[in-house]
N, C-alpha and C positions, 0 to 999 in steps of 0.2 A: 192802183198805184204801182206804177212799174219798177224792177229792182235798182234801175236810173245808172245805166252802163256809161254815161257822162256825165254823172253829175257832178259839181264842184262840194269844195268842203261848205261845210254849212256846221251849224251848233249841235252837237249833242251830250245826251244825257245817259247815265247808267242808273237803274233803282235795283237794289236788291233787301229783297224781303227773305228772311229766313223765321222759322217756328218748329219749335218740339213738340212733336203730338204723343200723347199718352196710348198710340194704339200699335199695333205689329205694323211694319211696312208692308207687305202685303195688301192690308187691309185697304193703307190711305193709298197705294198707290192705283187700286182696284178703282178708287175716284176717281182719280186725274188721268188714267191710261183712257178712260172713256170719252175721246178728243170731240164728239161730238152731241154730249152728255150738257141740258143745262143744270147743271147742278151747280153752278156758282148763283149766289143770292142776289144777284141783279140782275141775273139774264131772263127775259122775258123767255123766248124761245130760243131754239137752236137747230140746227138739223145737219144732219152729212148731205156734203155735193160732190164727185166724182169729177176731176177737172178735166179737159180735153186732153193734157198729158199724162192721165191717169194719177195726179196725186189728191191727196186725202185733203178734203176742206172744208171749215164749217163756215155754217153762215147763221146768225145770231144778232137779237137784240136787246137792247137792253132796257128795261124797266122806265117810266115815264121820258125817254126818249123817242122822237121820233125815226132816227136813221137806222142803216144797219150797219153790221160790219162783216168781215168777210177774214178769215185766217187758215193760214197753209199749213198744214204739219211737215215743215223738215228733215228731224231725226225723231226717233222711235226705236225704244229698246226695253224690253220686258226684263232682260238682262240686267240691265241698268235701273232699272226703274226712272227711266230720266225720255224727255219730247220735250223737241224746241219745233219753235214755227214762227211764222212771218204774215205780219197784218198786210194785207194787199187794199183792202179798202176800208173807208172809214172813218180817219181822224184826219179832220180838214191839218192842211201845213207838215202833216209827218211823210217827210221822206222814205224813213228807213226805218223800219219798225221791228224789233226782231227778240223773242225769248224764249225761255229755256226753265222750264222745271224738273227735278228730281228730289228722288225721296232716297235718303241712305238711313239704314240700321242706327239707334243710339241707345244711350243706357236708359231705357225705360220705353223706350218706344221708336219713334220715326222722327227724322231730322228733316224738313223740307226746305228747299230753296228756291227760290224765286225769283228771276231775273229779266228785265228788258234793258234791249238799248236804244235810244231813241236817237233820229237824225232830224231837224226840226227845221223852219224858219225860224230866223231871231223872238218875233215874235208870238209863237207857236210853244215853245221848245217848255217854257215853265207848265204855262196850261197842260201839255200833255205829260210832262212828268209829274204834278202833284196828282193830276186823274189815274195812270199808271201806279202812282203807289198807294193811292187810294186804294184800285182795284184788287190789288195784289192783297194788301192789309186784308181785307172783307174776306178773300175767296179762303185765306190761310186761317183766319179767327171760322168759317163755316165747316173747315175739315174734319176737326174732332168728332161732331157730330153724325156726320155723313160718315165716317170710317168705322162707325161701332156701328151703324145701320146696315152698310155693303157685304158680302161677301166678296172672296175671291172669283173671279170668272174664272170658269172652267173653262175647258181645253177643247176647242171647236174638235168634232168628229173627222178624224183624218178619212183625207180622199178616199171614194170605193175606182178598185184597180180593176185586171182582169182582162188589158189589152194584152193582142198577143206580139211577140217582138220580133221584127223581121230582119233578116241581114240582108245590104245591098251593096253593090259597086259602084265606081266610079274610075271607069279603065284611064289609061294614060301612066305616065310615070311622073309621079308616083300613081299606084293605083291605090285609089284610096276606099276604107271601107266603113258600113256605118251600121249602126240597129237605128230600126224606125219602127213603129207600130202602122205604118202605112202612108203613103203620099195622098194630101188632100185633093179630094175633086179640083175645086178651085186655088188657085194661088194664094199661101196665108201670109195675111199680114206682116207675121212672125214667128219664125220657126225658133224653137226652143232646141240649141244645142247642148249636150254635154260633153264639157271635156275633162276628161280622166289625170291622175298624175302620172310621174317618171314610173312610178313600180304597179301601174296597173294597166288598163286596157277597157274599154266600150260597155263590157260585161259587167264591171262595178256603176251602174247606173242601170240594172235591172231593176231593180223597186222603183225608182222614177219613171222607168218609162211603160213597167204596167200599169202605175197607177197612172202620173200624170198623163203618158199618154192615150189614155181613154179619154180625155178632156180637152189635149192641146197637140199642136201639130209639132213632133219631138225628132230627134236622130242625136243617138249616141256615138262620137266620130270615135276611129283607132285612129291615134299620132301616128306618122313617118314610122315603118318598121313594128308598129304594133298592132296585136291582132291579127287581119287577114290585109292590113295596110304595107304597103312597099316603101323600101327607102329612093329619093330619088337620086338624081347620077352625083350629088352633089352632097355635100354636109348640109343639115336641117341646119336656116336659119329661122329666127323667129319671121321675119316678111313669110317665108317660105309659111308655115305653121297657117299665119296670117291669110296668105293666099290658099288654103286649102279651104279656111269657111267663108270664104267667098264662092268658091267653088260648089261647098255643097249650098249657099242659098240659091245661088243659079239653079243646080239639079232640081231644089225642089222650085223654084220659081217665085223664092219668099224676098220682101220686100227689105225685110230687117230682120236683125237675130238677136235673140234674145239666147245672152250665152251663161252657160252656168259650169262653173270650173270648181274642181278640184284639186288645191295641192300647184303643181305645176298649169294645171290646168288652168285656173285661177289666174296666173302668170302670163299664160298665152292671153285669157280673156280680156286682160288689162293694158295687156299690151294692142290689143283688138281696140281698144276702146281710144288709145293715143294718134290710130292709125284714122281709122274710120268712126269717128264719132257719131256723124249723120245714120251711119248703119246699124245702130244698134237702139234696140225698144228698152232693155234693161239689163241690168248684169247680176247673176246671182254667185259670190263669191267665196265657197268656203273652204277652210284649212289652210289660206294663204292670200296673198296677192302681190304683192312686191317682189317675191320670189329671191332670189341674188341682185337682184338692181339697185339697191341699197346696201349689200355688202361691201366691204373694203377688199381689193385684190388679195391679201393676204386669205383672208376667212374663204372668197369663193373656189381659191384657188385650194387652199386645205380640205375643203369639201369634195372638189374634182376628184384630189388624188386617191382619198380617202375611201372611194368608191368606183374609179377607175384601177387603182394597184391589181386586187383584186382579179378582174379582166384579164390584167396583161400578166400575172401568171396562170392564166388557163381557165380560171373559173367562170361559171356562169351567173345568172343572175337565181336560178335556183340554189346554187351551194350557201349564196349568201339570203334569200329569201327569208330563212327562220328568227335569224338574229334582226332584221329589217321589221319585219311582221311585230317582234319584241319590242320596239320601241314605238311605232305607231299604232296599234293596236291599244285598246285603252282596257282598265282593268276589269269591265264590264262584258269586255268581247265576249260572244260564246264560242265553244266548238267551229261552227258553221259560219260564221264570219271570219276566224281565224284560218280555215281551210280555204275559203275564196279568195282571202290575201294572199295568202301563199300560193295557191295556183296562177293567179291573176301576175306572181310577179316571175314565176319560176315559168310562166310560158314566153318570158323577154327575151329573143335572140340577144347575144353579147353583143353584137356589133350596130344595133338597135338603141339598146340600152345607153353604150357608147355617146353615139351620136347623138340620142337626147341631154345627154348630164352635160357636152359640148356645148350646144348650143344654151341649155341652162344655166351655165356656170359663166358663160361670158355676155350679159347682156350690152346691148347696146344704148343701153336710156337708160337715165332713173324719171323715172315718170311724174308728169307734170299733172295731178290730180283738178286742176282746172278744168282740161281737157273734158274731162269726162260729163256727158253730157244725154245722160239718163237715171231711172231711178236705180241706186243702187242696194241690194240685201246681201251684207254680210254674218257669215255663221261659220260656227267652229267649235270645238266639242269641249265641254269642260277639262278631260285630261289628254287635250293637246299638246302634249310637249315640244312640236316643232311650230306649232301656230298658236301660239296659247294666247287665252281669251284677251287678258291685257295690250295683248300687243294688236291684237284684231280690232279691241277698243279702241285703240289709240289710230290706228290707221282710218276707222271710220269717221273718226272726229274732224281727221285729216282733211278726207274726201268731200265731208261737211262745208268744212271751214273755207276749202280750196273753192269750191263752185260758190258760196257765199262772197268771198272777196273778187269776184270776178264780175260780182252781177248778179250771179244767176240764184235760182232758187231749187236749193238740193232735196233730194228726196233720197235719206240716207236708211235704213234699218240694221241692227245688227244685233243679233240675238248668241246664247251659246244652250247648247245640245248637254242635257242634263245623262252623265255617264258614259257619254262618246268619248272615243279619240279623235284620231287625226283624221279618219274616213270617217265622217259622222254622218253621210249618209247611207252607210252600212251598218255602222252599229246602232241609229237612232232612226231605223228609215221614216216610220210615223212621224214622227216630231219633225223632224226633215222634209216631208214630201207635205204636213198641212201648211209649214210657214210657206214651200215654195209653192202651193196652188193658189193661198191665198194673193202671193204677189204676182203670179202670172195671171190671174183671173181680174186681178184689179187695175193690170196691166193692158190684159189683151181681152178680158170679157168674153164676148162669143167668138170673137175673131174679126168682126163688123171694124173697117177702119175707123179711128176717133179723124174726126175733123180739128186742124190746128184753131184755135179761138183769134180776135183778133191780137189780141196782146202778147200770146206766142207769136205771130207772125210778127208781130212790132219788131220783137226782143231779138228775133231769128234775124232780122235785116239791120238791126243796130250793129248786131255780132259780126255780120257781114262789111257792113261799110267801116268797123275800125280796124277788122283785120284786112281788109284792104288800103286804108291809107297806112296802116304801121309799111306794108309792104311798100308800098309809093314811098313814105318821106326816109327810110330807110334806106331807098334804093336813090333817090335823087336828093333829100336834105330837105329840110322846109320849102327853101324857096324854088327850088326846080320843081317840086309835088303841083300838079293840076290837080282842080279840082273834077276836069274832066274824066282824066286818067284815075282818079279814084272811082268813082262814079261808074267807068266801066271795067274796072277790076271788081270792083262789087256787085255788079249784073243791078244798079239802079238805077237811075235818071239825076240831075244835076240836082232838079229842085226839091229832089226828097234829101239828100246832103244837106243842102239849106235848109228845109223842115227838120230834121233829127238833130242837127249842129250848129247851126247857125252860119258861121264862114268857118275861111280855112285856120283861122284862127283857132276856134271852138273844139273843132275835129282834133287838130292837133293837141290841145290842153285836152280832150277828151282820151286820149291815145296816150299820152304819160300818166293820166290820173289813176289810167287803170293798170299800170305797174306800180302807182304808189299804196294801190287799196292790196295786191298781190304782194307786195312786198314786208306792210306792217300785220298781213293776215296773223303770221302767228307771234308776235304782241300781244295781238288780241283773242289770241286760242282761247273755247272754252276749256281744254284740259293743260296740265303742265305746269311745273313753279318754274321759278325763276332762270336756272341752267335751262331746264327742258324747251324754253322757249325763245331766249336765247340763240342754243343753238339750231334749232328750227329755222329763226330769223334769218341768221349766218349764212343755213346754205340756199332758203329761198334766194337772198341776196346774191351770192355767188352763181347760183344758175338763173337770175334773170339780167342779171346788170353783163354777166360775162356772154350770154348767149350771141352769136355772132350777127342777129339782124341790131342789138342793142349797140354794140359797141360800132357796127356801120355807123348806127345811127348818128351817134356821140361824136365819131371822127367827123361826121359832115357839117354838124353843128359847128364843130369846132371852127372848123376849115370857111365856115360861113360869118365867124365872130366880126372878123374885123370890118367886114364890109358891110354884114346887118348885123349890128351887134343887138338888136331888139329881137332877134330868134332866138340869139344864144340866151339873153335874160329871159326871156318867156319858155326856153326848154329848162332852165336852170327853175325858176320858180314853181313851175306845172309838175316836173320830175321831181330831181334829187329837193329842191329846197321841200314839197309838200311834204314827202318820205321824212325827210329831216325834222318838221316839226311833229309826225307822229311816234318818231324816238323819242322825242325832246318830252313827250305827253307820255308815253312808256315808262321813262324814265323817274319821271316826277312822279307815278303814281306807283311804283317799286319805292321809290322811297315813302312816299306817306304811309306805305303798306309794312314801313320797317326791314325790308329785304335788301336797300340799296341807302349805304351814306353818303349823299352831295352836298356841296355847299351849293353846286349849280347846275341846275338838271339839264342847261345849254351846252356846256362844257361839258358835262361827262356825256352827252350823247355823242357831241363831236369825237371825243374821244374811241367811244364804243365807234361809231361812221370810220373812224379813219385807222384802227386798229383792227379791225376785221379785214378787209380787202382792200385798201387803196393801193399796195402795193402791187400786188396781181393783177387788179383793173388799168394800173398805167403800165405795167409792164405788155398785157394783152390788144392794148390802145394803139401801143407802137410797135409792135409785132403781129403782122396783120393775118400773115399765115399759121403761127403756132394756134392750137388746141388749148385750154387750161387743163391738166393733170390732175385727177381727183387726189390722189395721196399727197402733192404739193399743194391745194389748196388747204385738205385737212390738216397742215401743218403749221398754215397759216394761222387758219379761222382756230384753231386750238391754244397756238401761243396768241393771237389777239385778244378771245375771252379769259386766257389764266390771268391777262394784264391787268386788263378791266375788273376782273372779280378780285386778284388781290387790292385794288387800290378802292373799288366802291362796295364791296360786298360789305353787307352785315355782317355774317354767319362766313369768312372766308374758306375757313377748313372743310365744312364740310359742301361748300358749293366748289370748289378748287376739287374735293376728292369724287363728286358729283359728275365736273366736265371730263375728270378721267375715265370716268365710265363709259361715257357718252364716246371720246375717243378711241377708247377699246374697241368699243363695237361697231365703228365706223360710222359713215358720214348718217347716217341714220336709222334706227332700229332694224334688224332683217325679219323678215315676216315671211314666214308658211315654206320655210324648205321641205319639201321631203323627201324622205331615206331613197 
């Protein structure tokens, strides 16, 4: 069952099972973290299968049934104690199949919860919901049992190290430099890069690349100006950053990278993955990600000064090193990891230094987490204080949720480093280098390419042909779009258009559907109350309705009303009308949930639709040249929601003092700066 990148609306269902277990969390969640364990009382068998894009999936039957079934694990977090995943085959009529268990601490023991949601045929949709709670019912009345029986799984034997690390070049300006453990005979599939943050260099990735790389084909890069790296004739932009690992996979002759960032680092890596998505096998992301691209101009710009002043009266990045080292350094550091910071940041030329905080402080994106289009492992050290776990939680949820609403099927993890800081893979290297072997190994195995299956190739050319007519009907309007001209923007043939869409009809309701599924993603966040999601909504809204091929779009439609006004009704009902009734369904179930007072859950969505952005959307419509102003939209979307929530909130005062917070910090959490 494919993740259906056009599919039309259809019926669905939510079940959730929650149960109190009288045992430590630990215990019950030592059950359920065992994704390919049958230990539920109706499964026959079960076993793990390693998919052709390396994600984790069981295949299982169940008890006086004949068929099988077949489940993805998506998120996974030991952290959390919580794994969602996605049924791919199995239940005749289900679309969309997709759930989520976690077990949280309660007074006396463990609180589990249990959730699917179901996308059905009309008449599918009962059958698989009363079977789904069925299921759920039975496996949560079997836990108590099983969790006084288990122990906790102990802590796989961290990697044996012992490679030795070599330094290389890469002449040119910039001349760029790297540590490797060696170039492989033959060209690897995927070279595993490390990139370092602002106050370090190549050398903080010495325990990764003894150990790891004895195992996998590695190089630890120096940024522009760091280490034995050069700046080049120009200010480091991120493309620039960008164009340098591209650079070293040519040198080594590797096919994809697999990048693993720290800090800043993390930053580039993300930014690597909005560029060239095709080019990357996985991302391993910790201490950060978002970096300043979610800051408010005021915040990144206090950041700059606050660390460029400094600089420009004479000092270096040594004088300031000890105080720095003081706040990312966690309280477990020793000696010898406190002395590696400090050297790692006191070898930073000023003018080095500089020109990274430049280019990191004025991003040019806030990143579109759909994009991303690999497995991702986020980590970060319990007393992070510039990345702290919550807010890594919350971005992973993100990245989840983004590649979910798009289609696709995410392969998220995200763990936090017990006694780490902000470098946790310094102060935590064990813990650090077993979770990242286990992902590169599960990744990249011996290095033997994976062959795509056929299903990935499907989903690869669905992806293909709708971002190729977004491009067509954007650029010419419905009725100028060929179906040929799509067809060879997409590198397919006519009659596979016709096989994936049907006509140019379909393609098109295919190509707004999937800004209506992007748009209500976070509605339907697994994490977030009512403000938090909210404003989520707000600025997905605002960065997809205002992005400049959409509002093309819109004016062409427009322009095409009076003469076919059956395009303008069919972009009005496929688009904003289907968006509109998933408010209208948001709405109404904040209120049953006690959070939202309506008399009419049509009305007040309209409300919430047309008090957030219609302003800036018609002003942007008719002004074909201006930019939208992130600080002028948050001034919007801020007095839109204070409207809304004084007139329908439940609880006003404290959701009103909630969205203050939220505007504080600007258009969305900031995640993983560092010093």
């Amino acid at each position: 069952m494919a993740p259906g990148l056009g599919r039309r609306l259809m019926p669905q269902a939510t079940v959730q099972q929650t149960a109190k277990i009288a045992a430590p969390p630990a215990r019950v969640w030592a059950v359920l973290r065992d994704f390919a364990a049958p230990w539920h009382p109706d499964m026959a068998w079960c076993r793990e299968e390693i998919a052709a894009d390396g994600a984790r999936e069981r295949v299982f039957a169940m008890t006086d049934e004949d068929g099988r079934y077949r489940e993805r694990l998506t998120y996974f977090s030991d952290a959390e104690r919580s794994l969602s995943y996605v049924l791919t085959e199995g239940i005749e009529g289900a679309q969309d199949y997709r759930a989520r268990v976690r077990v949280e601490a309660a007074e006396g023991g463990a609180a589990v919860s249990w959730s699917a949601r179901i996308i059905a045929t009309a008449a599918r949709l009962e059958p698989v919901r009363a079977g789904t709670e069925a299921i759920l019912r039975r496996g949560l009345e079997a836990l108590p049992a099983l969790a006084r029986e288990v122990a906790p799984p102990a802590a796989d034997a961290p990697p044996q190290g012992g490679a030795e690390v070599l330094r290389h070049h890469i002449g040119g300006t910039p001349r760029l430099s790297y540590l490797t453990t060696g170039q492989p005979d033959t060209p690897p599939e995927a070279l595993i890069v490390f990139l370092h943050g602002i106050g370090g260099n190549a050398t903080n990735w010495t325990p990764q690349l003894e150990t790891l790389g004895a195992r996998h084909p590695v190089a630890a890069l120096d940024m522009r100006g760091y280490g034995e790296s050069t700046l080049g004739f120009l200010p480091s932009q991120i493309d620039d950053y960008c164009e340098d690992l591209l650079q070293l996979a040519r040198a080594f002759r590797a096919r994809k990278l697999l990048l693993c960032g720290l800090s800043m680092g993390s930053w580039i890596a993300t930014s690597f993955a909005m560029r060239h998505p095709e080019k990357l096998a996985g991302l391993i992301l910790a201490g950060g990600c978002t970096g300043m691209s979610e800051a408010d101009p005021d915040e990144r710009e206090t950041f700059r000064v606050s660390r460029e002043v400094p600089l420009s009266q004479g000092q270096s990045p040594a004088d300031f090193a000890p105080a720095v080292v003081d706040v990312i350094a966690g309280p477990d550091a020793g000696p010898e990891v406190r002395r590696a910071l400090l050297e790692s940041m006191a070898a930073i030329p000023a003018a080095s230094y500089r020109d990274a905080l430049n280019c990191f402080c004025n991003p040019v994106e806030r990143f579109d987490f759909a994009r991303i289009d690999c497995p991702v492992l986020m980590v970060t050290g319990e007393h992070d204080r510039l990345a702290p776990p919550e807010e890594i939680r919350a971005v992973s949820y993100r990245i989840h949720d983004a590649i979910a609403a798009r289609g696709g099927w995410p392969d998220v993890r995200f763990e936090v480093l017990e006694g780490a800081g902000h470098l946790c893979n310094l102060e935590a290297p064990e813990a650090f280098n077993r979770l990242a072997d286990a992902f590169l190994t599960r990744l990249l195995g011996t290095g033997e390419e994976r062959r795509p299956s056929r299903e990935d190739r499907r989903r690869a050319k669905s992806r293909r042909i709708l971002d190729a007519a977004l491009a067509e009907f954007c650029a010419r309007g419905f009725d100028g779009a060929s179906m040929n001209a799509i067809a060879e923007r997409a590198g397919v043939s006519k009659p596979t258009l016709y096989q994936y869409f049907g006509d140019k009809d379909g393609l098109f309701d295919a190509v707004l559907d999937e800004g209506r599924v992007v748009l209500l993603a976070p509605l339907g966040a697994t994490q977030g109350d009512l403000v938090d999601r909210l404003w989520q909504f707000a600025w997905t809204y605002a960065d997809f309705v205002l992005r400049p091929d959409m509002l093309s779009l819109a004016r062409l439609i427009l322009g095409e009303a009076e003469r076919r006004p059956e395009s303008a009704v069919a972009y009005h009902r496929s688009g904003p009308g289907r968006a509109f009734a998933g408010i209208v369904t948001f709405v109404g179930e904040m209120a049953a949930a006690g959070r939202l007072e309506v008399d009419d859950a049509e009305l007040a969505a309209q409300d919430l639709w047309s008090l957030i952005l219609s302003g800036p959307r018609d002003h942007y419509l008719h002004h074909v040249r201006e930019r939208p102003d992130r600080a002028s939209l948050a001034r919007h979307i801020t007095h839109g929601l204070r409207v809304f929530l004084t007139v329908y909130s439940a609880r006003p005062d404290a959701d009103l003092a909630e969205l203050e917070r939220h505007a504080a910090a600007g258009t969305q959490t900031t995640t993983g700066t560092q010093a």
